[in-house]
N, C-alpha and C positions, 0 to 999 in steps of 0.2 A: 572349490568354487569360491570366488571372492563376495567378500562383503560390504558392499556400499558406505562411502567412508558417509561420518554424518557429520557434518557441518555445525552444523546448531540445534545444540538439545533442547529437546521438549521442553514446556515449563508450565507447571500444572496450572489451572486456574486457583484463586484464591479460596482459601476456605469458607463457608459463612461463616460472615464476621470478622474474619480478619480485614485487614485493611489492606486498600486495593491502589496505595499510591497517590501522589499528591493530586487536585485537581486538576493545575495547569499543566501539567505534565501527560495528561490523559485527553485535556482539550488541543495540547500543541501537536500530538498524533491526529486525533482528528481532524484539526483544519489543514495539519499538513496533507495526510492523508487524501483530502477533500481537496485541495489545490492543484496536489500532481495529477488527481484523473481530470480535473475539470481541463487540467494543460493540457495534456495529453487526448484527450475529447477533441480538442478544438486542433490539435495539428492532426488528428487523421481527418477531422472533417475537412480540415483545407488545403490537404491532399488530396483528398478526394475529388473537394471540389474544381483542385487544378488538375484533375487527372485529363481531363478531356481536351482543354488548351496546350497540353505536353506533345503531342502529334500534330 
């Protein structure tokens, strides 16, 4: 039986107390983060909402 190749290894969380990486590096995830669904949000909604003028 084969075994699922893994792509990308796990990577624990930090310890308490160790340090958990620079700020902006942890905010530039987030707003990225925060940008791609709000994008993405807005084209299925305006799909959606051309769905009914497509026919």
């Amino acid at each position: 039986m084969r075994r699922p190749a893994i792509i990308i290894r796990p990577e624990p969380p930090p310890e308490p107390g160790e340090d958990s990486g620079p700020l902006w590096r942890r905010l530039a995830w987030f707003f990225g983060l925060a940008a791609a669904a709000s994008g993405l949000t807005a084209a299925v909604a305006y799909a959606l909402r051309a769905l009914p003028f497509s026919g």
